[in-house]
N, CA, C and O of each residue as an XYZ file, in Angstrom:
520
protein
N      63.564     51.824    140.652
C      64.541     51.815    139.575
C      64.824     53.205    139.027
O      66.001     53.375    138.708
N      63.932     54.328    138.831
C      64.081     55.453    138.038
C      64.985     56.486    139.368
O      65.647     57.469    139.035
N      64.839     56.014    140.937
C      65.699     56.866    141.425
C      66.934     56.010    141.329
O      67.787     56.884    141.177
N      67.597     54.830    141.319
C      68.809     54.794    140.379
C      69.670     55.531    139.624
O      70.660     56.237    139.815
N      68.635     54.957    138.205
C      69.079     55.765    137.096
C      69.182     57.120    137.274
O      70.235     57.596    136.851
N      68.505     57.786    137.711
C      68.907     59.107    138.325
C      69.933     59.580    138.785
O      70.635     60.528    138.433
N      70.008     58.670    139.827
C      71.633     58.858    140.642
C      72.868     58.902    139.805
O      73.735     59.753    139.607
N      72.601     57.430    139.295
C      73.832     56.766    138.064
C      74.183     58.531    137.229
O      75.238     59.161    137.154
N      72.505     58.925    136.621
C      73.162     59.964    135.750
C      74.190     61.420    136.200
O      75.125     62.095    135.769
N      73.230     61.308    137.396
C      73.932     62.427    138.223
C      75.564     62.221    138.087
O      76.181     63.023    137.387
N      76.280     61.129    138.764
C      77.439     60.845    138.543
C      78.032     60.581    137.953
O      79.216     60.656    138.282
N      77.655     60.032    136.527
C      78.410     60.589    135.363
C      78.157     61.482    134.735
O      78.486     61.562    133.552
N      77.482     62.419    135.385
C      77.444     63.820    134.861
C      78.632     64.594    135.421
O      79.560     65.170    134.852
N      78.325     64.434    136.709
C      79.935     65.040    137.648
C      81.267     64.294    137.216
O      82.317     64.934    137.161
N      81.223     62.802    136.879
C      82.289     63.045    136.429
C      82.675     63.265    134.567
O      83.788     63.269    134.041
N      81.741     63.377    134.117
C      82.429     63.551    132.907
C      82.722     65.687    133.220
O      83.622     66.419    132.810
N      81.989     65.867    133.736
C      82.328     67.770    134.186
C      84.103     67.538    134.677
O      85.073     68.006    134.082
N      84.117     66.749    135.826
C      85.849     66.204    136.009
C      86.162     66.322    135.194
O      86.581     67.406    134.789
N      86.125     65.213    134.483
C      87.460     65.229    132.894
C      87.527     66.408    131.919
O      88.499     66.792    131.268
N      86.241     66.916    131.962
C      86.634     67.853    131.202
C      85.615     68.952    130.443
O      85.784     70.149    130.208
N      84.314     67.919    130.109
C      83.158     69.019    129.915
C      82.129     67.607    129.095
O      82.501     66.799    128.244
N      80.965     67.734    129.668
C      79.901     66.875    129.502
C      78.690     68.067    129.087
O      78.336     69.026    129.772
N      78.158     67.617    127.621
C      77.015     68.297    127.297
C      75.721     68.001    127.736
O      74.996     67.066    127.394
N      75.487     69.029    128.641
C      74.103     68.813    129.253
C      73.031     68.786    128.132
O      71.915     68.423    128.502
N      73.204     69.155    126.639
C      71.865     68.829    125.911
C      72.593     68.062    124.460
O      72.796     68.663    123.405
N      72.972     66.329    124.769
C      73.699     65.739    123.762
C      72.783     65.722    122.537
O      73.466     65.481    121.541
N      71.157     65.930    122.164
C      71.316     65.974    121.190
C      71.579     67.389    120.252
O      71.251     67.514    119.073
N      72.022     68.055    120.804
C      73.011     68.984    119.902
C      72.195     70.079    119.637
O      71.458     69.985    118.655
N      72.160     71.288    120.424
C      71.657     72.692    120.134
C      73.059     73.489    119.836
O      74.148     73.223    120.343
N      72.795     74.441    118.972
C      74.109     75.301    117.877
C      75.106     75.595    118.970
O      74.703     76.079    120.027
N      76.511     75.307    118.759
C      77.167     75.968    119.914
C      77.348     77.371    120.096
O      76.910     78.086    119.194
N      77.878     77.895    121.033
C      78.320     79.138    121.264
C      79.329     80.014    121.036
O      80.215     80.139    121.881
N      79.341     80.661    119.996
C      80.753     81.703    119.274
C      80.889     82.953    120.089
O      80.032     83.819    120.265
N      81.574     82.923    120.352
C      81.981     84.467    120.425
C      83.621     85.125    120.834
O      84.388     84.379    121.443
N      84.050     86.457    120.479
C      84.932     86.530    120.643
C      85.842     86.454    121.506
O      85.593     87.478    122.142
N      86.964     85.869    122.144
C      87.959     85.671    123.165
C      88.204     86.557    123.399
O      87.982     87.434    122.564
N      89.029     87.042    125.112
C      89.664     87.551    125.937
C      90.618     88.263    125.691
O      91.486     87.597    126.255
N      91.186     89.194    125.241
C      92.507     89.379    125.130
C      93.203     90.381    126.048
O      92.763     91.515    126.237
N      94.066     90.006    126.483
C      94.731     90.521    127.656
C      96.416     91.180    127.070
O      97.182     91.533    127.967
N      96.891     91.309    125.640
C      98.023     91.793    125.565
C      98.433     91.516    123.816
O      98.566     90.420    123.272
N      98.559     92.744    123.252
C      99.089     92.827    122.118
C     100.345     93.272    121.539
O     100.378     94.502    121.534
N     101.691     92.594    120.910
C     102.341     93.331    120.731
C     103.370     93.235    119.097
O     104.160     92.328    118.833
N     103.190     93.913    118.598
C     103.546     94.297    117.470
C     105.080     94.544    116.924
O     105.709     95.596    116.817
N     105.462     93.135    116.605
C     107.048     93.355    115.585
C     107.149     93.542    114.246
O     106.324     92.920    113.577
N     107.901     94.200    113.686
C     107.888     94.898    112.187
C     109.215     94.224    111.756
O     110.295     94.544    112.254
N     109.038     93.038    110.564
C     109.947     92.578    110.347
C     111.018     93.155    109.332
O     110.773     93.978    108.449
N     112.155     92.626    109.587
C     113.440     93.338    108.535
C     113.213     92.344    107.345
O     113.624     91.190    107.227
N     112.503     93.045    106.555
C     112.156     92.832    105.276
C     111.847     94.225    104.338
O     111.584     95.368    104.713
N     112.020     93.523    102.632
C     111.318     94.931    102.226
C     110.412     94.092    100.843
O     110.673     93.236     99.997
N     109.597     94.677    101.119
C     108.674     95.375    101.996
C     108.330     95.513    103.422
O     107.948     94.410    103.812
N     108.306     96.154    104.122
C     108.593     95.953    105.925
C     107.176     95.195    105.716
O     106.366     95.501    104.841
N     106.977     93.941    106.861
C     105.943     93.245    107.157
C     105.849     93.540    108.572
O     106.656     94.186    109.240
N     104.555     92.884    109.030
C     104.000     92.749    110.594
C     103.857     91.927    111.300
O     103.588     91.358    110.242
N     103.691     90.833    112.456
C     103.669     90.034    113.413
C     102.607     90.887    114.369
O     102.760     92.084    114.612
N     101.610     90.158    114.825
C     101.012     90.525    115.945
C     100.884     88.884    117.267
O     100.276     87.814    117.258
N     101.871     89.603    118.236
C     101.520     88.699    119.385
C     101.143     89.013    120.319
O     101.412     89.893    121.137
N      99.955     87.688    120.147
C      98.460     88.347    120.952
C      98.512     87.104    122.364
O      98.898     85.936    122.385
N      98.158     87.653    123.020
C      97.748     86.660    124.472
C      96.635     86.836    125.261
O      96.425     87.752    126.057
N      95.995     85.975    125.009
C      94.572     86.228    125.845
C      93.889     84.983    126.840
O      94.570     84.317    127.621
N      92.572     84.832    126.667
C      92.019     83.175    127.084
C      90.599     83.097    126.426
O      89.564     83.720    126.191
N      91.226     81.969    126.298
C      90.477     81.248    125.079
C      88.915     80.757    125.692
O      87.869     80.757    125.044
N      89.131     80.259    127.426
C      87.845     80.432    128.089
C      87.778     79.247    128.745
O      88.921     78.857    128.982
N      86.714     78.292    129.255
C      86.843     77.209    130.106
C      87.371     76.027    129.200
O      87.901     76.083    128.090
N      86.967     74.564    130.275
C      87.920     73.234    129.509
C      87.007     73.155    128.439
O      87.482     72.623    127.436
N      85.818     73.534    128.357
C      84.805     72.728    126.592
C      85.291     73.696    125.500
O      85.260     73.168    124.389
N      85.835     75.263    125.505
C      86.121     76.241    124.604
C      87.147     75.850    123.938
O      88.109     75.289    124.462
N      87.022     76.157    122.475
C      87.884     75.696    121.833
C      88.042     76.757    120.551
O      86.989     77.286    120.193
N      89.448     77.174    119.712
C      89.585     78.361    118.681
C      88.283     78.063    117.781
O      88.118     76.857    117.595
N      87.470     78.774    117.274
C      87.380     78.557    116.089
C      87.121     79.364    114.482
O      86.702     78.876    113.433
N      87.620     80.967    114.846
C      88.310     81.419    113.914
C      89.050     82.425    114.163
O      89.162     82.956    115.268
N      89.760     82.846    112.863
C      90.648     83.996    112.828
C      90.206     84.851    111.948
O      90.599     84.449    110.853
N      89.598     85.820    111.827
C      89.981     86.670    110.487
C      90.332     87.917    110.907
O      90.212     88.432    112.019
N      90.997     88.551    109.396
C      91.591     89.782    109.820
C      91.025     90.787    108.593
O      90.964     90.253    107.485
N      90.644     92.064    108.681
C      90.681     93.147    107.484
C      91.667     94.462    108.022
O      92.169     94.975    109.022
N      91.545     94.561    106.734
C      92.116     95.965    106.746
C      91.422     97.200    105.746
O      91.007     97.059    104.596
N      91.446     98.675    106.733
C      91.434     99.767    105.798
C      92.169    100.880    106.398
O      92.178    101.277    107.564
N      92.853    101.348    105.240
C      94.228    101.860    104.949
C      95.144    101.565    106.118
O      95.854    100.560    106.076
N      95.175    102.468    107.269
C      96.432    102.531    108.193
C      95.370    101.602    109.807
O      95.575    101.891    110.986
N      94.356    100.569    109.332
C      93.608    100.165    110.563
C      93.171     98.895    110.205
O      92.424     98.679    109.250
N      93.774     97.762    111.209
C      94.140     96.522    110.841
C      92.746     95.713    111.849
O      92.869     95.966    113.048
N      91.926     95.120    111.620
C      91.041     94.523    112.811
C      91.082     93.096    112.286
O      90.723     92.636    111.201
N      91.968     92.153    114.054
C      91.362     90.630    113.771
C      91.059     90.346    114.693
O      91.539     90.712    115.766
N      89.962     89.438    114.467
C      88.631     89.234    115.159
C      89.197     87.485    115.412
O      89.519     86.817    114.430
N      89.240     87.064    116.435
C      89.801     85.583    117.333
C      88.323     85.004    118.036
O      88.002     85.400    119.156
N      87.784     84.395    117.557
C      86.460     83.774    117.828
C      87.253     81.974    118.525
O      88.166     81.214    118.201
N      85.919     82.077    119.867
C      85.373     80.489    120.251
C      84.418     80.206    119.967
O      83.398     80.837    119.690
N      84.778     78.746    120.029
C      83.072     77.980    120.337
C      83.311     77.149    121.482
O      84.394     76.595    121.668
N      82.213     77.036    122.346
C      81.710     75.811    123.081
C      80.323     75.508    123.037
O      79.375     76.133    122.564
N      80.385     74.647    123.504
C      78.618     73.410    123.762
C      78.047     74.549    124.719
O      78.432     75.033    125.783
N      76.512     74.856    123.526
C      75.361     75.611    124.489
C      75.198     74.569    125.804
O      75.021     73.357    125.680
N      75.298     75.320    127.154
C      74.427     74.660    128.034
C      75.385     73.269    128.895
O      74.952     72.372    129.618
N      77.249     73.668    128.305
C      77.461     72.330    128.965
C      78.125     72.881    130.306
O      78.440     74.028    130.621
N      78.242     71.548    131.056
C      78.997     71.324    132.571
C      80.586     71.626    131.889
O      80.924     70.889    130.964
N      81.519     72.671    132.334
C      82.817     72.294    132.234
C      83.641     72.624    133.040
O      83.314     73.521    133.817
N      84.887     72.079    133.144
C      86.117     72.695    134.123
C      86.139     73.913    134.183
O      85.538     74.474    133.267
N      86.728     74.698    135.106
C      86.359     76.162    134.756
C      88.290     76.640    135.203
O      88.659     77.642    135.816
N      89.084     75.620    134.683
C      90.577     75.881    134.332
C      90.644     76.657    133.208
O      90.393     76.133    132.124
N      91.003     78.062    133.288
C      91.130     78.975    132.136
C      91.973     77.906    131.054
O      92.441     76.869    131.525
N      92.129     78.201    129.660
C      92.531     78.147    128.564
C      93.078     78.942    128.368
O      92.403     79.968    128.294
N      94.744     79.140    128.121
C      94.902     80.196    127.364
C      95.349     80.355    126.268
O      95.944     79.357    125.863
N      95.321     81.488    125.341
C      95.771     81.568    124.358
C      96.858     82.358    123.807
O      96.715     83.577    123.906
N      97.762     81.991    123.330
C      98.741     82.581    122.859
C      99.393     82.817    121.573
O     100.409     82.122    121.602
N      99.322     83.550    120.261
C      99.704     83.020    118.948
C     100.510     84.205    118.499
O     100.456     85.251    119.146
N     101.414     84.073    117.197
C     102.271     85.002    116.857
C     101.398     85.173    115.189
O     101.879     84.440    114.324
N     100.443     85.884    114.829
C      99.734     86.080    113.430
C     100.214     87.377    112.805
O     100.167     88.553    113.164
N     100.775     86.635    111.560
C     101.200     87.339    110.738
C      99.732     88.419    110.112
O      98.594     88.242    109.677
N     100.661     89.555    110.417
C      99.275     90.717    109.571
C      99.803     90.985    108.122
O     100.943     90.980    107.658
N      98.717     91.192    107.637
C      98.455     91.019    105.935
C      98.893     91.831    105.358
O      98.655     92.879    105.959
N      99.610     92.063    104.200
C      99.995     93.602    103.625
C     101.267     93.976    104.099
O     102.043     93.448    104.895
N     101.300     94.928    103.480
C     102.802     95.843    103.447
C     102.756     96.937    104.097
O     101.911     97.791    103.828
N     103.883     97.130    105.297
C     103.649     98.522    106.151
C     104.385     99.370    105.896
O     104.960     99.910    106.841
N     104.604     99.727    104.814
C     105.605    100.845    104.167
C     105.346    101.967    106.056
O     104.426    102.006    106.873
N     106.773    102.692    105.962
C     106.404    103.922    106.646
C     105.271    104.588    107.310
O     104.653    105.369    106.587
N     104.867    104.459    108.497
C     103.501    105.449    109.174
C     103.258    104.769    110.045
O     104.021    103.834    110.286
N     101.922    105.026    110.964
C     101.479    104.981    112.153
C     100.413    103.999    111.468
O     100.164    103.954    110.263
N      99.980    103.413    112.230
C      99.031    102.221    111.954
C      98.221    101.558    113.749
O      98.629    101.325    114.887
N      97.477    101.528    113.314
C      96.157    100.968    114.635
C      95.810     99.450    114.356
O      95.264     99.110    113.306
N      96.177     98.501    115.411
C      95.848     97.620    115.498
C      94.892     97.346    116.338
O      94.982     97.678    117.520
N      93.498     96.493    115.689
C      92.498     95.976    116.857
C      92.396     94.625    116.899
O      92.273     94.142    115.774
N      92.400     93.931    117.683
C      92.269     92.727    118.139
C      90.999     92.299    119.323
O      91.363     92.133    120.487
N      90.047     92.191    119.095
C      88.196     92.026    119.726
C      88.505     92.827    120.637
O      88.587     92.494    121.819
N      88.740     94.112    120.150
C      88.387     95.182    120.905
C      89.947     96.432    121.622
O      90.033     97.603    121.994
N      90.922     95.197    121.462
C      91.908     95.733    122.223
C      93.043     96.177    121.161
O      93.583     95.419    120.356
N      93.291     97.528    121.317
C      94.166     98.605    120.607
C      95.264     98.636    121.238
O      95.610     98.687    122.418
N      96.045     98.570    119.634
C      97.780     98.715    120.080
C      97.825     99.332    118.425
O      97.348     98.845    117.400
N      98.850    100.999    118.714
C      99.607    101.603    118.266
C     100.730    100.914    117.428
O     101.240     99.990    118.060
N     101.108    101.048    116.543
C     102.610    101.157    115.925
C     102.747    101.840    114.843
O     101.907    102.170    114.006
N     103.841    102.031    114.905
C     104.918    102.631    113.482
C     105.854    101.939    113.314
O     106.375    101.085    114.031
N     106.233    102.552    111.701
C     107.204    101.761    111.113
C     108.021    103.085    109.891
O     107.604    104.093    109.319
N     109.214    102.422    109.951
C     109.859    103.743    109.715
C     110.449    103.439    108.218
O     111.084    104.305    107.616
């Protein structure tokens, strides 16, 4: 009987990994954060006044169990950093179909005139505003 159940688990282990992501330790060890991929930043300065900012960012978010789970952004003076965090399940089986991510986030504050540095987990993009 216990090589059965064995088997049985084996195969719904593979297929719940199919559908999509099966936690190899269900009763629940802390998941896994960390910051996303980013592959492209680009920076529109809206016709407003006070001139405002848009940052559109595109990256990947990571396999089928990864999922957003934050945004924050600071600033000091002319240097803007937002930080795009995942989580997934420590330790699970998942699809390994990238996720990607794509969002248009409004940056905070007023860009009067000057050069300004944008970071996004790691990845720098330039602008001005006139």
């Amino acid at each position: 009987m216990p090589r059965n159940l064995n088997l049985a688990q084996a195969v719904i282990g593979v297929t719940l990994a199919a559908l999509g992501c099966a936690d190899a330790n269900p009763g629940g060890s802390s998941p896994v954060v960390d910051p996303i991929q980013i592959d492209s930043v680009d920076v529109r300065i809206l016709e407003s006044s006070p001139p405002q900012a848009v940052a559109h960012v595109k990256g990947l978010l990571g396999d089928g169990c990864s999922e957003l789970h934050s945004l924050t952004q600071s600033r000091s003076a002319s240097t803007i950093t937002v930080t795009i965090l995942r989580q997934r399940p420590r330790d699970a089986i998942c699809t390994q179909i990238a996720k990607l991510y794509e969002a248009d986030i409004p940056l905070e504050g007023q860009y009067p005139p000057g050069r300004y540095v944008l970071r996004v987990n790691g990845f720098e993009k330039v602008f001005t505003t006139d």
